[in-house]
C-alpha positions in Angstrom: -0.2 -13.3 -31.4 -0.9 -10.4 -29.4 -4.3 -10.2 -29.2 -3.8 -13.2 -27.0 -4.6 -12.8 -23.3 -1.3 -13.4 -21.0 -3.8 -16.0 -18.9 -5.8 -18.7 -19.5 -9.9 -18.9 -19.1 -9.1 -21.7 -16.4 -7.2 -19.0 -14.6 -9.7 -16.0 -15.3 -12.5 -18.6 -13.6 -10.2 -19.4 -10.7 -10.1 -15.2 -10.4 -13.4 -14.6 -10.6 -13.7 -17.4 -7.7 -11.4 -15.5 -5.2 -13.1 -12.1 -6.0 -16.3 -13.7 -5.0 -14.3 -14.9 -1.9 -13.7 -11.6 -0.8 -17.1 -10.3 -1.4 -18.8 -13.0 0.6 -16.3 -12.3 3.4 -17.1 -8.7 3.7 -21.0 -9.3 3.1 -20.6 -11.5 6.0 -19.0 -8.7 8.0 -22.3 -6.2 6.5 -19.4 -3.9 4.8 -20.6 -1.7 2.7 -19.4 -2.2 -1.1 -18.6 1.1 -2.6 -17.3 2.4 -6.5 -15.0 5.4 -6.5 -13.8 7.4 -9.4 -10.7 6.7 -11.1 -10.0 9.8 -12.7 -9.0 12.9 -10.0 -8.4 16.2 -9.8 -5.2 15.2 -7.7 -3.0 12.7 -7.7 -1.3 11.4 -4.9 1.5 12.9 -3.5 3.8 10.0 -2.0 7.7 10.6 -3.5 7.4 6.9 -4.3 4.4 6.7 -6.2 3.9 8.6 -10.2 0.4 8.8 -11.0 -0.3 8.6 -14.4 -1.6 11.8 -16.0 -4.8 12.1 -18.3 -5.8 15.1 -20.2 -9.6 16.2 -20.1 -11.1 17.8 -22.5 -14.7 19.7 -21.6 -16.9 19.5 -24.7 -16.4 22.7 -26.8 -13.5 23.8 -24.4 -10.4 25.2 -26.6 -7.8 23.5 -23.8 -7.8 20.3 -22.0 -7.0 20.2 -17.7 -4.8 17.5 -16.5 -6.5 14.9 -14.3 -4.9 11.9 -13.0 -5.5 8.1 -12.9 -5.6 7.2 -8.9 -2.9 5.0 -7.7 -5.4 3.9 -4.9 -9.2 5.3 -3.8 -8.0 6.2 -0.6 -8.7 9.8 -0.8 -12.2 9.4 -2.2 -13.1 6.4 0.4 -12.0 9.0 2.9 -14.4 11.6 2.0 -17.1 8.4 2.2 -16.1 7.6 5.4 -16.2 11.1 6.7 -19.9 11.7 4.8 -20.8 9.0 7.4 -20.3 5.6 5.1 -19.6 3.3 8.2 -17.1 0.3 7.1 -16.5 -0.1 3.7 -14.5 -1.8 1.3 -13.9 -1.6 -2.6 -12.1 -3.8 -5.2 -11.0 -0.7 -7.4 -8.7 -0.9 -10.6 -5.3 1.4 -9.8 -2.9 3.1 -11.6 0.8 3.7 -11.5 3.6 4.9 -13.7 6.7 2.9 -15.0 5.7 0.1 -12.3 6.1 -2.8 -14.5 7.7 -6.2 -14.1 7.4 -9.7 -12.7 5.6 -8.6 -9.4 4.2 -5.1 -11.1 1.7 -3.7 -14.0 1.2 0.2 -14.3 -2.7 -0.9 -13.9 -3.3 -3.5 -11.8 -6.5 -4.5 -8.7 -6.7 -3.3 -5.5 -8.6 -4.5 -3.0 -8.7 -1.8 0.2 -10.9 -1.8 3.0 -11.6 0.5 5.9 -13.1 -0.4 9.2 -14.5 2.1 11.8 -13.1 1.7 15.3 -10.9 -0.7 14.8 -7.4 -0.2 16.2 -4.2 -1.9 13.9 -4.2 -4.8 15.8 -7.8 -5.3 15.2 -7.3 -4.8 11.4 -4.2 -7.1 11.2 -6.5 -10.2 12.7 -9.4 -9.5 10.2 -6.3 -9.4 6.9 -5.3 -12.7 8.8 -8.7 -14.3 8.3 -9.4 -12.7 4.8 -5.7 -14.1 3.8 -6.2 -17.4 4.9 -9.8 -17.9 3.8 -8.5 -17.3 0.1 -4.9 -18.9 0.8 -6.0 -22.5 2.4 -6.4 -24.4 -0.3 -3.2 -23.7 -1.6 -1.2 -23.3 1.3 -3.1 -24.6 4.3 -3.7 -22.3 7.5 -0.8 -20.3 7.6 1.4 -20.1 11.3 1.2 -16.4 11.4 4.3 -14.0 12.9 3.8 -10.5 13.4 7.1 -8.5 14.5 7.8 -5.2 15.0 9.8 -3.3 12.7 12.6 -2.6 15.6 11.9 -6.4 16.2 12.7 -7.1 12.6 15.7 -5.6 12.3 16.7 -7.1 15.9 16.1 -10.6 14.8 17.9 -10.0 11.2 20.9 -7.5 11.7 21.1 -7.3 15.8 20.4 -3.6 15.3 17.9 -1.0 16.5 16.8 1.4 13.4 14.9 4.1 15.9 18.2 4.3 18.2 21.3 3.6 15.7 22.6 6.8 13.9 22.6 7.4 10.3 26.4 6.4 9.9 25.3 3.1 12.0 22.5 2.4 9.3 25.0 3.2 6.2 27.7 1.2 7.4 25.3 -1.8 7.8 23.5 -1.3 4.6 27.2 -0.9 2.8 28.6 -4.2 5.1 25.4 -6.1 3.2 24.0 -4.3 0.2 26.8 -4.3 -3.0 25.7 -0.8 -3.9 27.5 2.5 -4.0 25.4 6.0 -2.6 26.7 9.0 -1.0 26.8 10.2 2.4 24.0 12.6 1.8 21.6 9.7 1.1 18.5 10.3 3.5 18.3 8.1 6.6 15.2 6.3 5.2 17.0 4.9 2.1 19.4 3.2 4.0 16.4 1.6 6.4 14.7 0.6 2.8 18.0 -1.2 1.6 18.1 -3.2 5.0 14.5 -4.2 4.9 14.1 -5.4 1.1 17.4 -6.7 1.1 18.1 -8.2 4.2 15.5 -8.7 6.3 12.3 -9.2 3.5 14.0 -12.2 2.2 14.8 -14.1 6.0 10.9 -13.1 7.1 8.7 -16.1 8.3 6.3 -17.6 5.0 3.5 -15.4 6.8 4.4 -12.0 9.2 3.4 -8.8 9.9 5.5 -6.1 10.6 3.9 -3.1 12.0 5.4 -0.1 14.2 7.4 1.6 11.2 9.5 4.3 11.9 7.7 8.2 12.5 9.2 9.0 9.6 7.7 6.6 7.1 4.5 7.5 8.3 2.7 8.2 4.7 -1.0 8.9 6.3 -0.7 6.8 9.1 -1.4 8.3 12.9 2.1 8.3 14.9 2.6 7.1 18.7 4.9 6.0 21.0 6.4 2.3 21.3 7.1 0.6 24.5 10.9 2.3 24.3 9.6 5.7 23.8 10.6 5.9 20.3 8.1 7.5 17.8 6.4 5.2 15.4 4.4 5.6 12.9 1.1 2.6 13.7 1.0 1.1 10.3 2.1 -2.7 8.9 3.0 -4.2 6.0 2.0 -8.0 5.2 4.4 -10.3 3.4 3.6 -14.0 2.6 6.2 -16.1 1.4 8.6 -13.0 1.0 5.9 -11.1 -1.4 4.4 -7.9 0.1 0.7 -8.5 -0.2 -0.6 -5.6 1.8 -0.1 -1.9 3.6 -2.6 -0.9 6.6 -2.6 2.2 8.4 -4.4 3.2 12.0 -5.5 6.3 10.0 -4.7 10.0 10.6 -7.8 12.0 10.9 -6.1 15.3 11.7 -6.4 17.6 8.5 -3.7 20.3 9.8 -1.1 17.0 10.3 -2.4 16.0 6.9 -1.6 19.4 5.0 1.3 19.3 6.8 2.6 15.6 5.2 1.1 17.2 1.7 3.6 20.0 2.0 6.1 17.6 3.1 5.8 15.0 0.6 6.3 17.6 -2.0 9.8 19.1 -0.8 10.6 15.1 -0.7 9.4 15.2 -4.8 11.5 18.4 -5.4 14.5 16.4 -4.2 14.1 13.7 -6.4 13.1 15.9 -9.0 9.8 14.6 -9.6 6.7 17.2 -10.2 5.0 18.5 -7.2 1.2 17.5 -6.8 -1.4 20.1 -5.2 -2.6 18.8 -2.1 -6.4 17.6 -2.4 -8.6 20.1 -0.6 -11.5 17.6 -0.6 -9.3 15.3 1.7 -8.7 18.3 4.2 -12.4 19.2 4.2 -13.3 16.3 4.7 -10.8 15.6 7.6 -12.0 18.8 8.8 -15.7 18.0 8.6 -14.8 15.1 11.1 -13.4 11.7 9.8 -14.0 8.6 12.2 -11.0 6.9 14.2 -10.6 3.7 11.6 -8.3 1.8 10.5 -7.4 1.0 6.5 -5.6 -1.2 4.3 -5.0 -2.1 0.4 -4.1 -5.3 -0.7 -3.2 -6.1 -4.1 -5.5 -8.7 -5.9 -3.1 -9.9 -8.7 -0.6 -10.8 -5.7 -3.4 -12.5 -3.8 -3.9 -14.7 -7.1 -0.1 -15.1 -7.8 -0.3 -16.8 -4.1 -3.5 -18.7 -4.3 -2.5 -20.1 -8.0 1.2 -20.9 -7.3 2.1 -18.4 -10.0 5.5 -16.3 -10.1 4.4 -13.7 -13.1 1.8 -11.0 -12.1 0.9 -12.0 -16.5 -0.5 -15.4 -15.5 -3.3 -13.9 -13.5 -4.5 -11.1 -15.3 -6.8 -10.8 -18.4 -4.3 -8.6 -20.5 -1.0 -7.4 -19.0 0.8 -4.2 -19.8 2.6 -5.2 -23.5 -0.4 -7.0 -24.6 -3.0 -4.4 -23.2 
């Protein structure tokens, strides 16, 4: 019975509800509703992410050119905003390779938003509204927390990740984690294994952790906390121990942004993985001038998962991966 969906119509209405939630709360807002491509020239260079490559062929042509199914429309909303867009928002279907599970589909809905002038705090408050706006009828206004990361790990594992060494972090993930890694493994894996293992699971139903490390900055801006460590200003949003959402104060400098391109790819080369070319329309268009904004992507199916008291990304989505 595969031709089946893996939801129910009752479900698919109850969808098409909350995404006419979200539009009504960003019409309400006057955010502009914008359609991206989802087929690039580049695909994203993050070591944790694998596009999903397409071959295109030109009509006539005697050879087809690899393009690549977007993870998110980041770099295209970008290039929006820089063109002078002003806030805008999208609900964009998203690609990404061998991400499939319980909580995962290799294509799957994102919902990302970007707002002009707005500082992370600013952003975090307005994901706090959308949140519980779709969320209340299920779960009631939510009590949120929002902790820093060096708060986090504080509260959790009475340790500091900007100040404790590498052998501090290692000994702490190996004192907690049953897993067995060398000592070569980088700093940030052992800072990954102490937040999705230890400290994910303890979180309040509804927090925010923001200030992540400078190192784990992706395309964030980085500053300076109030200890003087560098930070990178970008959170994460976890209800009820799911992450539901990643927001950046974004970087709008194209030199720094080359600079993580380059970066990102010597991190892919370590892990193996092919190198992606950096995407020259994002630098132009960081060149050409992009606002001071702030951004985030939150992903639909998880907001439904929440909303509809369901624990399998299937049960909210037309036609999941085996049956697609």
């Amino acid at each position: 019975m595969q031709w089946q969906p893996s939801t129910t119509i009752p479900q698919l209405r109850q969808r098409a509800l909350v995404l006419e939630q979200i539009r009504d709360f960003f019409r309400d807002r006057n955010l502009l509703e914008v359609d991206t491509p989802i087929m690039s020239h580049c695909g994203v260079s993050d070591p944790h992410i694998d596009s999903i490559p397409v071959a295109y062929t030109p009509d006539g042509a005697a050879s087809s050119q690899t393009m690549w199914l977007m993870s998110s429309p980041e770099y295209a909303m970008k290039r929006l905003l820089a063109a002078g867009s002003g806030s805008i928002f999208q609900i964009a279907k998203a690609f990404r390779n061998g991400e499939a599970g319980r909580r995962h589909n290799p294509e799957f809905t994102l919902l990302e938003w970007y707002r002009v002038g707005f500082d992370l705090e600013s952003l975090m408050q307005e994901v706090a509204a959308l949140v519980d706006r779709v969320l209340e009828p299920k779960l009631g206004l939510l009590q949120w927390h929002y902790w820093s990361y060096r708060e986090a790990f504080a509260r959790v594992l009475k340790l500091d990740p900007h100040a404790a060494t590498d052998a501090e972090l290692r000994a702490c993930a190996l004192a907690h984690v049953d897993i067995h890694m060398d000592d070569a493994t980088p700093r940030d894996t052992w800072l990954d294994l102490l937040m999705s293992h230890c400290i994910e699971p303890v979180l309040p139903p509804a927090c925010f952790i923001y200030d992540y490390p400078a190192s784990q900055a992706a395309l964030a801006r980085l500053g300076v906390d109030e200890q003087g460590a560098a930070i990178a200003r970008r959170f994460e949003v976890y209800i009820n121990g799911v992450e539901l959402a990643n927001g950046y104060q974004e970087l709008t400098n194209a030199k720094e942004q080359k600079q993580r391109f380059w970066a990102d790819n010597q991190a892919r080369q370590v892990l193996h993985k092919t190198p992606m070319s950096a995407d020259q329309r994002l630098i132009e268009a960081l060149h050409s001038g992009l606002p001071d904004c702030s951004g985030v992507a939150l992903g639909i199916e998880r907001l439904l998962m929440l909303a509809l008291g369901e624990a399998d990304i299937a049960s909210v989505m037309a036609f999941n991966h085996p049956r697609a």
